[in-house]
C-alpha positions in Angstrom: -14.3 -14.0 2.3 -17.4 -12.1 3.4 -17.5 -8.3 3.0 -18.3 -8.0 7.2 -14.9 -10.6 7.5 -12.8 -8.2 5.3 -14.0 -5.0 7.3 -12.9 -6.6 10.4 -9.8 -8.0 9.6 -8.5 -4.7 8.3 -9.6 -2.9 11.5 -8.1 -5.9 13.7 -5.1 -4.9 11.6 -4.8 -1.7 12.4 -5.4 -2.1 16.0 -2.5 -4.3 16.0 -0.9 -1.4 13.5 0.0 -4.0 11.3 0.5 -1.7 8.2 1.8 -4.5 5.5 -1.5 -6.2 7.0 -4.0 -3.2 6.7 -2.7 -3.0 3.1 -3.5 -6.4 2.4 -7.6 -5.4 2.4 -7.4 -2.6 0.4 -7.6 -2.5 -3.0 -5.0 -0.9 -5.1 -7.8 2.2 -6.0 -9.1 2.7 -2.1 -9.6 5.6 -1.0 -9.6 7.2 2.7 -11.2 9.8 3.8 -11.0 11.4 7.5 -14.9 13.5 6.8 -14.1 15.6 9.5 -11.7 17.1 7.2 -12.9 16.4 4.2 -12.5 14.6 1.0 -10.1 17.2 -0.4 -6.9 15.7 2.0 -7.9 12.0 1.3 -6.0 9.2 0.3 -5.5 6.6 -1.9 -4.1 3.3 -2.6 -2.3 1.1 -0.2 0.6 2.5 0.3 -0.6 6.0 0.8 -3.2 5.6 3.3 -1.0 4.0 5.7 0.9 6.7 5.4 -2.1 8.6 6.3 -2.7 6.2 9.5 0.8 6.7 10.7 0.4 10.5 11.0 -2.0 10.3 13.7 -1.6 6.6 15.1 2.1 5.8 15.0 3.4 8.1 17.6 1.2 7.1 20.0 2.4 4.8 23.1 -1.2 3.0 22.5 -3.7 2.6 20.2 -7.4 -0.1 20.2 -10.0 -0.5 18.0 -13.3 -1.7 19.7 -15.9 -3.8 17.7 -19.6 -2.2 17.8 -22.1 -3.1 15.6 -21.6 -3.8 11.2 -24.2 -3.7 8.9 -23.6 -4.6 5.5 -26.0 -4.2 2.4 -24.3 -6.1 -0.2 -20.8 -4.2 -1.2 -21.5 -1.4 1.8 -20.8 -1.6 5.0 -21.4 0.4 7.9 -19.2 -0.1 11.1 -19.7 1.9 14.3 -16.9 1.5 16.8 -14.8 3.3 19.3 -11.0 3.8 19.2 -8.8 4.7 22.4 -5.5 6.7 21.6 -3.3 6.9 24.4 -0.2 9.6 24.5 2.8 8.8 26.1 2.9 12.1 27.9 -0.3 10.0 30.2 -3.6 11.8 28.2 -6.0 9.3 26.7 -9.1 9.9 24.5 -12.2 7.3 23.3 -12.8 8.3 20.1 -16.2 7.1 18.6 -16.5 6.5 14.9 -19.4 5.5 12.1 -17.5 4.5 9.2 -18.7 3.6 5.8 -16.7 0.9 3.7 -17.0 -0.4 0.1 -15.8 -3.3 -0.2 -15.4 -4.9 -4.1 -13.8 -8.5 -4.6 -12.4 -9.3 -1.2 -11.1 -5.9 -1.1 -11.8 -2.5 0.8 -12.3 0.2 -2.3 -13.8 3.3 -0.3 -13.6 4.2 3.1 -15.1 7.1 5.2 -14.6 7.8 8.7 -17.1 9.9 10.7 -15.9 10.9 13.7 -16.2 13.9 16.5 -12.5 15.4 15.9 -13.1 18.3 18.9 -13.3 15.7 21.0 -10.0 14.4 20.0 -8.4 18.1 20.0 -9.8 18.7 23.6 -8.0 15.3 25.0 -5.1 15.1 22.9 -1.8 17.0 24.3 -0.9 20.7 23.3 1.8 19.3 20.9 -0.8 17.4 18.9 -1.7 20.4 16.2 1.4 21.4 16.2 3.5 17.9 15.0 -0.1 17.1 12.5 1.4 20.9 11.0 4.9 19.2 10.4 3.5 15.9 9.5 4.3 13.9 6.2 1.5 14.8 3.7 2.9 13.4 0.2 -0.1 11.1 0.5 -2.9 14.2 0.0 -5.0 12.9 -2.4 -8.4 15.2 -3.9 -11.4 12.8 -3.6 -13.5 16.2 -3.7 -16.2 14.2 -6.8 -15.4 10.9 -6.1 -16.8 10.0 -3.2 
C-alpha cells in the first residue's frame, strides 16, 4: 500500500470514527500531536490516540473529514483538508487543517496536525472548555524532543 493510500484510509476512518479502523494505520510507536497545543500533551500508540480523538470528536452529533490536496516525498506526507464538527446543541464549525504524516511500512508513525484552534473556540458552544477540563487525559504523552 502506497504511503498517500494509508493517509487516506486512516482519515476516511476517522471520518466514519471507526476507531478499531483508525488504529489499524498506525503503528504501535505513532505519535499525535494537536500543534496548537503542543507536543508536550501528545499521544502515542494506537490505543492512546484514539483516546485522544474521542475527547474532542466523540461527543459530537456530526463529524467529516474533506479531502484537499496530499503531497508525499517518500515516507512524508503532507495533507491539507478541512473538518466540519457539528454540536448537537445546532452550532457547527469548518475547521481547516495542514497535517504532516510519517508513514514507515504501511503504517502511520508521526502525525501532526496544524490547525487554527480560535476558530474552533469562537464556534464551538460555551460548554466546550469546560467538558475538554473534565476530559479523560490518561493518554498525555511528552513528545517535547521527539518530534
Amino acid at each position: 500500500m502506497s504511503v498517500e493510500d494509508t493517509v487516506l484510509g486512516m482519515w476516511k476512518s476517522l471520518s466514519a470514527r471507526d476507531w478499531d479502523a483508525v488504529k489499524s494505520h498506525l503503528s504501535d510507536d505513532c505519535i499525535y500531536a494537536d500543534m496548537p497545543v503542543g507536543p508536550a500533551l501528545a499521544a502515542r500508540g494506537p490505543d492512546d490516540i484514539v483516546k485522544r480523538l474521542k475527547v474532542g470528536l466523540e461527543p459530537l452529533a456530526g463529524y467529516e473529514n474533506h479531502d484537499g490536496l496530499l503531497v508525499s516525498d517518500g515516507a512524508d506526507v503532507m495533507y491539507e483538508h478541512s473538518e466540519t464538527w457539528h454540536w448537537a446543541s445546532g452550532e457547527t464549525a469548518v475547521l481547516h487543517f495542514v497535517t504532516v504524516h510519517r508513514v514507515v511500512d504501511g503504517k502511520i508513525r508521526l502525525w501532526k496536525d496544524y490547525w487554527d484552534m480560535s476558530g474552533l473556540t469562537a464556534t464551538a458552544p460555551p460548554t466546550w472548555l469546560e467538558d475538554l477540563a473534565t476530559a479523560d487525559t490518561s493518554w498525555v504523552f511528552d513528545a517535547t524532543g521527539l518530534i
